[in-house]
TORKOL-4160 file (C-alpha; in steps of 0.2 Angstrom, whole numbers, padded with zeros to 4 digits, m for minus):
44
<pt num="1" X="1077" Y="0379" Z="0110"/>
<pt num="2" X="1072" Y="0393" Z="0097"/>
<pt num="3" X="1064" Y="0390" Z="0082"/>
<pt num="4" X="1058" Y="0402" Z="0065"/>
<pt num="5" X="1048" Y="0399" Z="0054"/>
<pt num="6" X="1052" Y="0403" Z="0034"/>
<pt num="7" X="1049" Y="0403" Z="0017"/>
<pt num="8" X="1032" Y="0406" Z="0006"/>
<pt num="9" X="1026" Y="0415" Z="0022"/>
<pt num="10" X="1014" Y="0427" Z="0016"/>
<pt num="11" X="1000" Y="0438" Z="0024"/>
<pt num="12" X="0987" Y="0427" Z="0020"/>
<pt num="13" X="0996" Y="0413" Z="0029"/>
<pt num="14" X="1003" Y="0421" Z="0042"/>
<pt num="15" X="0991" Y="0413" Z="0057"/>
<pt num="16" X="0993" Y="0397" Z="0053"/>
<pt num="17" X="1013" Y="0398" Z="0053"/>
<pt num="18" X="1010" Y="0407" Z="0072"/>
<pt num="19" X="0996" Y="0394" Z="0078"/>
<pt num="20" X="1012" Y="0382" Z="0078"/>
<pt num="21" X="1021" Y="0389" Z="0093"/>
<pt num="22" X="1038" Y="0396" Z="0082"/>
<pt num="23" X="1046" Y="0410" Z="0092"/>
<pt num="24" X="1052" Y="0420" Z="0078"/>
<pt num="25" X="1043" Y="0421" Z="0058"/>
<pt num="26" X="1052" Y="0428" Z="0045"/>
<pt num="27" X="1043" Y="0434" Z="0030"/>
<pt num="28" X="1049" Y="0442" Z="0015"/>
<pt num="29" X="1033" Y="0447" Z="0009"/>
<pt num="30" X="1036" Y="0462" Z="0021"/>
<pt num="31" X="1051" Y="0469" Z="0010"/>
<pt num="32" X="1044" Y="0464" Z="m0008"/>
<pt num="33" X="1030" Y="0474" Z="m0008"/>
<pt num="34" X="1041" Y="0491" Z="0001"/>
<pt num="35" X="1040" Y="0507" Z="m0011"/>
<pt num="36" X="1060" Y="0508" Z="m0019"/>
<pt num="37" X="1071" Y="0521" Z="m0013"/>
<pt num="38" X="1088" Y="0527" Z="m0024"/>
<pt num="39" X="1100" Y="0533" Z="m0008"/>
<pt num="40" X="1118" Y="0535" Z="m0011"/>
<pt num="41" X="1132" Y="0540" Z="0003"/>
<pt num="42" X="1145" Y="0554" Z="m0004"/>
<pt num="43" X="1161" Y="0558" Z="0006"/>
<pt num="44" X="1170" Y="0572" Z="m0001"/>
């Protein structure tokens, strides 16, 4: 079986989330603090 680990993962918390033995950590810490960027797609 596969397991995560989420929510109010941060940085400073992150080892102790992985000492536990979860294949897979999600953090959304990693896309909060990412600089905003304005794309947009035009098909003419």
């Amino acid at each position: 079986m596969t397991t995560e680990a989420s929510g109010n993962i941060t940085p400073e918390n992150l080892l102790s989330y992985a000492k536990t033995g979860v294949d897979y950590i999600s953090m959304g810490a990693l896309t909060y603090a990412a600089p905003l960027i304005d794309l947009s797609l035009k098909i003419h």
